[in-house]
Structures are given as structure tokens and as C-alpha cells.
C-alpha positions as CSV (number, residue, x, y, z in Angstrom):
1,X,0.0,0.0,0.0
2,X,1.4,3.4,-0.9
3,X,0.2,6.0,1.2
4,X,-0.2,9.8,0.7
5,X,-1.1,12.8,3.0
6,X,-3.7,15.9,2.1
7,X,-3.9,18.2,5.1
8,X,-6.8,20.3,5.3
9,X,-7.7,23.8,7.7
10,X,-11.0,22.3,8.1
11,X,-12.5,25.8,7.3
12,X,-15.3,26.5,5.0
13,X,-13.9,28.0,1.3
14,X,-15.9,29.4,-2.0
15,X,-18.5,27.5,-2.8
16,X,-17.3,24.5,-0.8
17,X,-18.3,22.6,2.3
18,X,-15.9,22.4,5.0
19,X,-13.2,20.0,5.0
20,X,-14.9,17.3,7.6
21,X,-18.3,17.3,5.4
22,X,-16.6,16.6,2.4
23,X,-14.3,13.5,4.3
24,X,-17.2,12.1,5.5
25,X,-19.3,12.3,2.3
26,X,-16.3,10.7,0.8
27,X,-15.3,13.5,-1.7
28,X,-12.8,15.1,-2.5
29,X,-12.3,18.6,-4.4
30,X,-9.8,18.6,-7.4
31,X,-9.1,22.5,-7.8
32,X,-8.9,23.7,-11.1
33,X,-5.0,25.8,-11.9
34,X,-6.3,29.1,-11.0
35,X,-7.1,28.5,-7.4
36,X,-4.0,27.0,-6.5
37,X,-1.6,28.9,-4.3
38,X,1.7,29.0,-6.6
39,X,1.6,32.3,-8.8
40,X,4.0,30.4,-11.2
41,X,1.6,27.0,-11.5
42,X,1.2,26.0,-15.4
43,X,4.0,28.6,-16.3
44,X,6.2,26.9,-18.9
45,X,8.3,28.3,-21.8
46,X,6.4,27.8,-24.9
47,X,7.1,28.6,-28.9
48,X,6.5,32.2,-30.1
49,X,7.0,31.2,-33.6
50,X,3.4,31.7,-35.6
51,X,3.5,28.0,-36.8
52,X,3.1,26.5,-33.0
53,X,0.1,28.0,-32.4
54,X,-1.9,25.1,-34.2
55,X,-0.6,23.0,-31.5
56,X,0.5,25.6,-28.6
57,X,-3.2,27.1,-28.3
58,X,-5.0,23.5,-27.0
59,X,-2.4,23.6,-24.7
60,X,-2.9,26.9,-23.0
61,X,-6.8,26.2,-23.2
62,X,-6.5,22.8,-21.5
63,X,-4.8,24.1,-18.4
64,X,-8.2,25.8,-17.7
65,X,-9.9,22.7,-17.8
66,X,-8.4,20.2,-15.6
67,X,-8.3,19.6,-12.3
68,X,-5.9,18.9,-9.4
69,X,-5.7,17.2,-6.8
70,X,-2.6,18.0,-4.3
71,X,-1.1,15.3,-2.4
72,X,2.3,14.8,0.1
73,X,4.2,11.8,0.0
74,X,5.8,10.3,3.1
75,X,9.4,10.2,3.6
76,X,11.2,8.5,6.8
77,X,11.8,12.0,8.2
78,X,8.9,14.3,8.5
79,X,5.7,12.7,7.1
80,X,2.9,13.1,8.2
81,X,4.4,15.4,10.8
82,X,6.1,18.2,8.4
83,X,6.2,21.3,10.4
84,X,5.0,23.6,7.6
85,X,2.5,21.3,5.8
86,X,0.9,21.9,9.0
87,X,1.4,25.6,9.5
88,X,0.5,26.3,5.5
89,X,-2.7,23.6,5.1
90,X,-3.6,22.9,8.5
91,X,-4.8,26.2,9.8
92,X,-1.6,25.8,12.2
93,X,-2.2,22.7,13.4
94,X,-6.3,23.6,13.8
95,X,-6.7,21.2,11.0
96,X,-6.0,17.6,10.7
97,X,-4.1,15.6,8.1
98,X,-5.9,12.6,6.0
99,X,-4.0,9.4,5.1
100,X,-4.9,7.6,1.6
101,X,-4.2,4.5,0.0
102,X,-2.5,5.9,-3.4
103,X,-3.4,2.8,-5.4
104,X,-7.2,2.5,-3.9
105,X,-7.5,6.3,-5.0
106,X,-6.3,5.6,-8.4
107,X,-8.2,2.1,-9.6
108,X,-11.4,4.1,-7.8
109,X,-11.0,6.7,-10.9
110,X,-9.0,4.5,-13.7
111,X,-12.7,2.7,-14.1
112,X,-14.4,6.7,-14.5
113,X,-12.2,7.7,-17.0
114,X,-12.3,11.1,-15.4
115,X,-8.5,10.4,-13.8
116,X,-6.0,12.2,-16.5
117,X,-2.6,11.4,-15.0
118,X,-0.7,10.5,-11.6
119,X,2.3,13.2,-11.5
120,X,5.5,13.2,-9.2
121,X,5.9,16.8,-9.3
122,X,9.5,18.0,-10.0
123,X,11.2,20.7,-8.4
124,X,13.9,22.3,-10.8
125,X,15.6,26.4,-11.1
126,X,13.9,27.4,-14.4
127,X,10.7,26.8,-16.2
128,X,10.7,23.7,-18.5
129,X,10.4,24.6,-21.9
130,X,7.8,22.8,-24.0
131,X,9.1,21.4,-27.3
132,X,6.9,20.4,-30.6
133,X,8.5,16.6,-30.2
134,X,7.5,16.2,-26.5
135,X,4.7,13.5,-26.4
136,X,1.6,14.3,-24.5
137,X,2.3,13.0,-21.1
138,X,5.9,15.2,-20.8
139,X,3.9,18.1,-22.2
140,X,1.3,17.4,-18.9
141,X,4.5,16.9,-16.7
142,X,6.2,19.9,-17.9
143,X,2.7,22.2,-17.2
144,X,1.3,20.3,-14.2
145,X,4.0,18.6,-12.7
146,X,7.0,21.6,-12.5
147,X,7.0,23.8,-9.6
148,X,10.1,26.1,-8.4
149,X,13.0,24.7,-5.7
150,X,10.7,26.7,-3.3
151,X,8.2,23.9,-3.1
152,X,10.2,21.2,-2.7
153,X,9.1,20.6,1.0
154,X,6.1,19.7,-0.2
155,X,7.1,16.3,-1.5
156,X,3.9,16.5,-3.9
157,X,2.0,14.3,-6.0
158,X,-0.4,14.8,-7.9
159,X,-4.0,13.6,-9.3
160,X,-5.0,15.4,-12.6
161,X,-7.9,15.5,-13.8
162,X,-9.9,16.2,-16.8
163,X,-12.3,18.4,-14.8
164,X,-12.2,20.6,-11.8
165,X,-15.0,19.7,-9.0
166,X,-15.9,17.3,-6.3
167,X,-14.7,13.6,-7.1
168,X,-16.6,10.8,-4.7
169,X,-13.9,8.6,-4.0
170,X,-14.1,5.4,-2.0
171,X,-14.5,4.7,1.8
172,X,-11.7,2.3,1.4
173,X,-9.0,4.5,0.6
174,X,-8.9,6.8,3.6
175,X,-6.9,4.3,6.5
176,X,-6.0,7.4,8.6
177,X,-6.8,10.5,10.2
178,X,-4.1,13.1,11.7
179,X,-5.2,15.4,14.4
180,X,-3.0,18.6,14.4
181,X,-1.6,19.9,17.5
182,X,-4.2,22.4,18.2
183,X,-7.6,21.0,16.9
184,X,-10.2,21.8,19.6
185,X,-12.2,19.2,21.3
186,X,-15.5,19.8,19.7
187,X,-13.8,19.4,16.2
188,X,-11.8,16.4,16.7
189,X,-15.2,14.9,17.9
190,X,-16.9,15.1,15.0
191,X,-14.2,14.3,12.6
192,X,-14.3,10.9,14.5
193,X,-18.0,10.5,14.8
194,X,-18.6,11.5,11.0
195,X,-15.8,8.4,10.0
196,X,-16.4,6.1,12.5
197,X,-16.9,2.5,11.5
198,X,-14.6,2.9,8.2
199,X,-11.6,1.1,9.8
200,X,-10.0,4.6,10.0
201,X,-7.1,4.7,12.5
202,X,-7.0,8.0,14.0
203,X,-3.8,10.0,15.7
204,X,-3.0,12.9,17.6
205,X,0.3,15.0,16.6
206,X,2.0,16.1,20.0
207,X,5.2,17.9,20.5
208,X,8.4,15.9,21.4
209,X,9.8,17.1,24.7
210,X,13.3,19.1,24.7
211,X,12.8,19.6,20.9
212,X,11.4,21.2,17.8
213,X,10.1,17.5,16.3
214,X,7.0,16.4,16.4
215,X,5.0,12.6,16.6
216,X,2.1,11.0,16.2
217,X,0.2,8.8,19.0
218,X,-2.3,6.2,17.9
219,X,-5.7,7.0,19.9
220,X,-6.8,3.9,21.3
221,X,-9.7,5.7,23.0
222,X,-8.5,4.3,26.5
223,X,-9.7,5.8,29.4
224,X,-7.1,3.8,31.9
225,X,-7.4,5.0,35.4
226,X,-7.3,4.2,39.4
227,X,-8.3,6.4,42.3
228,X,-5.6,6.5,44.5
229,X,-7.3,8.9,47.4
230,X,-10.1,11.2,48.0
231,X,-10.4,13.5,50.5
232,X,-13.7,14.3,51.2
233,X,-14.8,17.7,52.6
234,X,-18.0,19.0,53.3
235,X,-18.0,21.8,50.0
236,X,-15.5,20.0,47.6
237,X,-14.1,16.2,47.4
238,X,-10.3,16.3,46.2
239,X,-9.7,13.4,43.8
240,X,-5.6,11.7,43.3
241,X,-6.2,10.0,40.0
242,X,-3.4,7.6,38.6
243,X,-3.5,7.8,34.7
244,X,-2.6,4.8,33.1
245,X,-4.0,5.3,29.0
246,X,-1.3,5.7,27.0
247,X,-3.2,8.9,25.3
248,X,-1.6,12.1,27.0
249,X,-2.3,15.0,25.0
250,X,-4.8,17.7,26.3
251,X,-7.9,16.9,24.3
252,X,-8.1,13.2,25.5
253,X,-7.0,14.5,29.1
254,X,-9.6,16.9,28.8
255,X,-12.6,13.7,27.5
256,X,-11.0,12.0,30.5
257,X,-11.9,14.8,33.4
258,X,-15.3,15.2,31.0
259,X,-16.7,11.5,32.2
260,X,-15.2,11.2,35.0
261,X,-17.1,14.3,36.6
262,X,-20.6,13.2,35.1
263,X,-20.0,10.3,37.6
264,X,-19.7,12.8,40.8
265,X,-22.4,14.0,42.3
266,X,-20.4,17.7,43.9
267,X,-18.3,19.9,43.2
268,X,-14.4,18.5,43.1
269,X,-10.6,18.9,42.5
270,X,-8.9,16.7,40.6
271,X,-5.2,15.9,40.4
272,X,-3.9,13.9,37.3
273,X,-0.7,12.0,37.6
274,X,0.9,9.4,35.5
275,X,3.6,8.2,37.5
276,X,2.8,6.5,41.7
277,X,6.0,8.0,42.9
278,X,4.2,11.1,42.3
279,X,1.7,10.5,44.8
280,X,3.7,11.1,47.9
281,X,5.2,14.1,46.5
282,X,1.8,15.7,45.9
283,X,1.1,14.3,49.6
284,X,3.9,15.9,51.5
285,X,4.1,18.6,49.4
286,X,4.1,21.9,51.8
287,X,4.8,25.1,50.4
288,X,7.3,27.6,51.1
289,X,6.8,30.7,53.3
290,X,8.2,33.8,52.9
291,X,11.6,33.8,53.9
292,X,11.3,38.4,54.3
């Protein structure tokens, strides 16, 4: 299986639903050349002579046509947890990140005939020059597929198509969903409840202590927990909980303190730790008075 990466702000766009209707309607939106973000996309060198233009005009009026779908592939280092694929597409990190299979993507369209070509782009100095002896795919890859050295973090490949729009693609080919570092509660719910039951594995992206990398932790939707002590007092109860799911990162901490207080019945404090030895710490714990 070769997998691919399309992250998505998850905001509402021109004429377009926003990004968690379309995933869980299973479409997708190939853009046509004029909305994407490069000022530079399509820009090729082409013959000036007056004898081209038989040949050079289809060309410049296709471009107009198509559509294009933008995808990232993975490389050992940084995918899906490329710092500014996140911060450009993500809505920094208020987005999420979906996982295809490549191949399921592609046989989905190869029986519509819509699909027009699978394109590695290719990052180069100049603009390719198109020729009158290049064939018709390396006249495609030289227009679709050839962006500036700028891009090259991008890693992209690309679905063309022979129209812009929405494409309904298969359930089958999304197998993951990437939750960026700052997606709120609410929206990271309903991503999961709009694709549950699709055998959709579903991470978090977290910050790796002590450094500027990131990760990604499988959910597991574990809520892993013992009561170590309550203190009970006649206004507030004060709750030591040992936390035992391997899910640490603030929105499942914060579904975690959510169902636990539906099953108290007054108002209480409660401490979260994830290590015992922190227990008598807390316990003993007495603070400093003034030393003036």
C-alpha cells in the first residue's frame, strides 16, 4: 500500500463545504490551476513562432480545464508530521491531516475515465520549456508537474484531472486521520464521529519534549485510570487519580476529566498523575513561606 497525506484547515472555502463534510461524504475537491496557491503554477516556456500556435493554443486552453488534486508523500523524516505542511494547510495545526491509500485512490477513478494522469511533481531552477517533439504525457508533466526549488518541502503528487469539482472517491482508501496539534475538542469529535466505522485509524500529533520534532500517538480511546485517594470535605471532594492510557495529550486528558465528573455528584478537584512516585510528593508537598 502506498500512502499519501492531504492536510486540510478544516474551514469553510468558495463555494465548498468544509473540510470534515466533504471526508465524511467521501469526496474530494480537485481544484482547477487558477485556485492554487503557486503564482507560477502552469508557467512553462512555450514557442513564439506563428507555426506552433496550431498546436501551442490547445495547450494553454486545456490548463483551464483540468483539475488537481494535491497530495504529500511520506518520507522516513517528516511525514505526516512536516512542520509547515501543518502551519501552510492545516490552519496551524487547527486542522488535521488525511491518510490515503494511493493505489485504492487511483483504480477508484481508472474505471471513470475522469483520472487524466498520476504526476510526481519535480522541483527544478527554471521553467521547463515545451518542445513540438514532446509527447503528451511530458507536455502534462512539464505544465502540471514543475514547480520552483521553493516547493520542494512539499514532497507532492499529484491527481490530474480532466475536470475541476468534487470527485466521490471510496471509503476504502482513507486508512488514517491526523489530528493537528491544536484542533479543539468539539472538532476532533466530530471528525471521529462522521468516520467512525470505516476502519479509520485515527492520531493525535504532539510535541516531542526538549525539541522542535513532532510525533504522532495512535488514539486507542482508553480511558485507563485508578483512584488513589479522595479526600472528602463537606463543600469539595479532592480526587488523586493515577492515569494509566497511554493517550496524554490535552484533548483526551480533557474527555478524560469530562466523564469522570458526570460520575460525581459535587463539586471536586482533581489531580492527574501518571507516574505513583508522584503520589507522595503531591502528599507531602508543603509550600514555602516567605523567607522576608
Amino acid at each position: 500500500m502506498s500512502k499519501v497525506y492531504k492536510y486540510r484547515a478544516n474551514q469553510i472555502t468558495s463555494n465548498r463545504e468544509k473540510d470534515s463534510i466533504l471526508l465524511s461524504k467521501n469526496i474530494i475537491f480537485a481544484s482547477p490551476i487558477k485556485f492554487l496557491n503557486d503564482p507560477f503554477e502552469g508557467s512553462v516556456m512555450l514557442p513564439k513562432a506563428d507555426r506552433h500556435e496550431h498546436w501551442v493554443t490547445p495547450i494553454m486552453q486545456d490548463i483551464g480545464n483540468i483539475g488537481i488534486y494535491s497530495l504529500s508523500k511520506p518520507t522516513e523524516k517528516d511525514f505526516p508530521n512536516n512542520e509547515l505542511l501543518w502551519a501552510h494547510y492545516a490552519n496551524s495545526h487547527k486542522g488535521f491531516c488525511i491518510e490515503y491509500d494511493l493505489n485504492k485512490l487511483i483504480d477508484n477513478y481508472s474505471k471513470e475515465y475522469d483520472i487524466r494522469n498520476v504526476i510526481n511533481v519535480q522541483y527544478q531552477d527554471e521553467r521547463p520549456e515545451v518542445t513540438e517533439v514532446d509527447d503528451t504525457f511530458t507536455v502534462q508533466k512539464k505544465v502540471f508537474g514543475t514547480k520552483s526549488l521553493a516547493w520542494k518541502y512539499e514532497n507532492e503528487i499529484r491527481l490530474v484531472f480532466n475536470t475541476a469539482g468534487k470527485k466521490t472517491i471510496i471509503s476504502e482508501a482513507v486508512t488514517g486521520i491526523y489530528f493537528g496539534l491544536k484542533i479543539s475538542l468539539e472538532d476532533r469529535r466530530d471528525i471521529i464521529q462522521r468516520t467512525q466505522g470505516r476502519n479509520i485509524d485515527y492520531y493525535q500529533i504532539e510535541r516531542i519534549d526538549n525539541s522542535y520534532n513532532l510525533k504522532s500517538t495512535k488514539l486507542i480511546f482508553d480511558f485507563s485510570h485508578k483512584v488513589i485517594n479522595v479526600e472528602c470535605r463537606p463543600t469539595v471532594d479532592n480526587y488523586m487519580i493515577l492515569y494509566t492510557s497511554p493517550n496524554k495529550d490535552i484533548n483526551t486528558m480533557q474527555e478524560f476529566v469530562n466523564l469522570f465528573r458526570r460520575t460525581l455528584t459535587k463539586p471536586s478537584n482533581i489531580t492527574i498523575i501518571d507516574d505513583i512516585r508522584a503520589n507522595d510528593v503531591l502528599q507531602n508537598y508543603k509550600p514555602r513561606k516567605d523567607m522576608t
